[in-house]
Backbone as CSV, one residue per row, in Angstrom:
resi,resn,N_x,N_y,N_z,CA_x,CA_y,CA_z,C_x,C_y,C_z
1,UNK,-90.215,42.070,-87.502,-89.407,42.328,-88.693,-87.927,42.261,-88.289
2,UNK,-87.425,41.687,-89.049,-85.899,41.601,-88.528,-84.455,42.944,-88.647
3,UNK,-83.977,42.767,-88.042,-83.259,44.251,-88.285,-82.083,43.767,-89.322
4,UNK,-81.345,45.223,-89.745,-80.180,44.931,-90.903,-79.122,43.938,-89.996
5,UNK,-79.095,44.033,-88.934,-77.831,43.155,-88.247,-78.486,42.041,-88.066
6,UNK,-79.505,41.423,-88.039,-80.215,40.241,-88.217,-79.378,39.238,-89.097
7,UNK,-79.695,40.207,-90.216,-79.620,39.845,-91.657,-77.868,39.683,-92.204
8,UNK,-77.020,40.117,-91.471,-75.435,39.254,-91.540,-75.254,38.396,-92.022
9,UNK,-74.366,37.772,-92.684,-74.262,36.534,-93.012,-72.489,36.433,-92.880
10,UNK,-72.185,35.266,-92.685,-70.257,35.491,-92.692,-70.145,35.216,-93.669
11,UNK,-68.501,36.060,-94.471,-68.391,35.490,-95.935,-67.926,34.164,-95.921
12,UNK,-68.091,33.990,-97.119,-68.115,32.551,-98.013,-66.306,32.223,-97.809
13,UNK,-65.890,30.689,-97.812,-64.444,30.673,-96.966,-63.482,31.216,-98.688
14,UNK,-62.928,31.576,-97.990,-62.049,32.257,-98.773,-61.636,33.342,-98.809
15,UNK,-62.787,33.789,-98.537,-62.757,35.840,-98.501,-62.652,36.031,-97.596
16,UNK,-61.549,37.629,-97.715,-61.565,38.155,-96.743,-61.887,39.631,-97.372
17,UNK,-62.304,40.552,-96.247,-62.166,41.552,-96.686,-61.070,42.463,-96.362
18,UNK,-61.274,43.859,-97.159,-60.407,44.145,-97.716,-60.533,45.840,-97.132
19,UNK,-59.341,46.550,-96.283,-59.626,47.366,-95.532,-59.024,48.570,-96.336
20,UNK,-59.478,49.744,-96.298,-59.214,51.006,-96.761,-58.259,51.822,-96.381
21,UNK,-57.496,52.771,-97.176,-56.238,53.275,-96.129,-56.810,54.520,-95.362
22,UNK,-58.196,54.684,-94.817,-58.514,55.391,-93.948,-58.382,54.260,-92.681
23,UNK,-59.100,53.332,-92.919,-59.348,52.055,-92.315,-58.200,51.554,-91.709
24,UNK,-56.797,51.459,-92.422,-55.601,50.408,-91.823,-55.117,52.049,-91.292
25,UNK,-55.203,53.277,-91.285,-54.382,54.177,-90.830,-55.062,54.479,-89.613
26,UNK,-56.616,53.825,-89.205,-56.982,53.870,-87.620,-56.696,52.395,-87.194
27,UNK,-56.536,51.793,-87.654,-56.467,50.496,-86.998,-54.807,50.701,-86.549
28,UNK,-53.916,50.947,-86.952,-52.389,50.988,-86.440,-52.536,52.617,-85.497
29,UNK,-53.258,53.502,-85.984,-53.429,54.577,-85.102,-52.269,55.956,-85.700
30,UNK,-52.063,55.880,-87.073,-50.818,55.999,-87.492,-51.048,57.514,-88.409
31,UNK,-50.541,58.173,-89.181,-50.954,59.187,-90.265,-50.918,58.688,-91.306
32,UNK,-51.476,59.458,-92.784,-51.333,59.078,-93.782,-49.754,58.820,-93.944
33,UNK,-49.141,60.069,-93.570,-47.491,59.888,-93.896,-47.250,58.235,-93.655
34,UNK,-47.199,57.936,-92.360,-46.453,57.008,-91.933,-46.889,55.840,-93.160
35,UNK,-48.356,55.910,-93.465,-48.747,54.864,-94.220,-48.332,54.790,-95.487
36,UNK,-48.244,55.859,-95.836,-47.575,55.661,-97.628,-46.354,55.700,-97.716
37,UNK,-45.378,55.872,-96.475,-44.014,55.068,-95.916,-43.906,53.542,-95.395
38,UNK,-45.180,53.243,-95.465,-44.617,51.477,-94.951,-45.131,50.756,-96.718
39,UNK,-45.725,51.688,-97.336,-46.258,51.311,-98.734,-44.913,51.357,-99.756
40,UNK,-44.297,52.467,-98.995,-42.825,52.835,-100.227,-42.065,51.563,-99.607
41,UNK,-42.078,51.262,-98.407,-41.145,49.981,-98.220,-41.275,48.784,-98.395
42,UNK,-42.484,48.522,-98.914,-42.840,46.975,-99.426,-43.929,46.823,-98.920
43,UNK,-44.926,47.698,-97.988,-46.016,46.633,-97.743,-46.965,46.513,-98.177
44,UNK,-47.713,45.246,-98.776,-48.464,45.016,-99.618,-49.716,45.612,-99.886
45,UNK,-50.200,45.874,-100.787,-51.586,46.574,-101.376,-52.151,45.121,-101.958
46,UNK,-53.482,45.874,-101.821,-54.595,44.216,-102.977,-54.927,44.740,-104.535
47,UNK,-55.150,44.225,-105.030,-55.195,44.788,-106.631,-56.638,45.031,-106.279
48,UNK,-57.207,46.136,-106.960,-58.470,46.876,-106.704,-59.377,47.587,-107.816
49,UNK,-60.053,47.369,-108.171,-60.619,47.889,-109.647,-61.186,49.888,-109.304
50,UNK,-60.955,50.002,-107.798,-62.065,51.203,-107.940,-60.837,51.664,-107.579
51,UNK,-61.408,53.514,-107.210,-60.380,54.037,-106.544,-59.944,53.892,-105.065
52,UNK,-58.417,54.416,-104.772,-58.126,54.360,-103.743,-57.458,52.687,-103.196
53,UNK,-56.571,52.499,-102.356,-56.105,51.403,-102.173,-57.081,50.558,-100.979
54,UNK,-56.422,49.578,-101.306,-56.743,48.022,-100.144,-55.986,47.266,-99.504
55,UNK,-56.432,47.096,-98.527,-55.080,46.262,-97.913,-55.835,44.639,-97.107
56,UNK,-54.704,43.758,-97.413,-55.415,42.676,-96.593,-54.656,42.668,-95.355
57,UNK,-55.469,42.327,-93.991,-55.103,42.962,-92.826,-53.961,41.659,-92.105
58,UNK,-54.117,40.528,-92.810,-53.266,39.315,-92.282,-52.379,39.742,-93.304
59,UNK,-52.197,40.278,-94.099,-50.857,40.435,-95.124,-49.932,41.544,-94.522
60,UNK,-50.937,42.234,-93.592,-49.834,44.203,-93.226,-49.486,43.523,-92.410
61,UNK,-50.261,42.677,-91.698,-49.493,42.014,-90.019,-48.159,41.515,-90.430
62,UNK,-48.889,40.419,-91.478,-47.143,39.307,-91.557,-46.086,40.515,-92.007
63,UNK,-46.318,41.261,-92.683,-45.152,42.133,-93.085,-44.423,42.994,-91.981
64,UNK,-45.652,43.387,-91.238,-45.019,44.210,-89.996,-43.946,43.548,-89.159
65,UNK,-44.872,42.023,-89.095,-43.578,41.374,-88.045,-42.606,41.040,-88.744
66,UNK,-42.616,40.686,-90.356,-40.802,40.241,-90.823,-39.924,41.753,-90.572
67,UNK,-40.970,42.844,-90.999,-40.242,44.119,-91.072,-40.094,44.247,-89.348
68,UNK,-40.389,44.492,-88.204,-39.985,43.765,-87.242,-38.546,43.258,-86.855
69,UNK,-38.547,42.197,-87.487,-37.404,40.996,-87.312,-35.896,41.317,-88.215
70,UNK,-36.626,42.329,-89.379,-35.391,42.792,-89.795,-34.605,43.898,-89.124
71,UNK,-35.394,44.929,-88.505,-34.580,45.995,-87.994,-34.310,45.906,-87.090
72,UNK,-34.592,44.547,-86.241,-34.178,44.243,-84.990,-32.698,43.548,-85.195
73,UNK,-32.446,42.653,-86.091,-31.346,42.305,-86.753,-30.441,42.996,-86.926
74,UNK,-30.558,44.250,-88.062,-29.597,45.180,-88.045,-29.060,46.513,-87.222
């Protein structure tokens, strides 16, 4: 019988998924604070029908590094 990880499939091209702000606040290693401070400064959310936000994880990157490139600037 095959197991649930058998049974995987990769998504269909286009999709990506879509990470939780429990989710992007361990992946940077960060607090809620810090996170709903990089949210007040522009960084992007996904439009989401349920509760609670989403984030796409190639969208926080690119933002991190322009945000990055700006305060290194000034």
């Amino acid at each position: 019988m095959p197991t649930k990880s058998d049974r995987r499939v990769p998504l269909p091209a286009g999709l990506v998924p879509l990470l939780t702000q429990k989710e992007l606040e361990t992946y940077y290693g960060v607090s809620d604070y810090t996170l709903l401070r990089w949210i007040e400064a522009g960084m992007p959310e996904e439009p989401f029908a349920g509760r609670g936000r989403r984030f796409n994880l190639a969208k926080c990157e690119a933002w991190h590094a322009a945000h990055q490139q700006l305060a290194a600037t000034a």
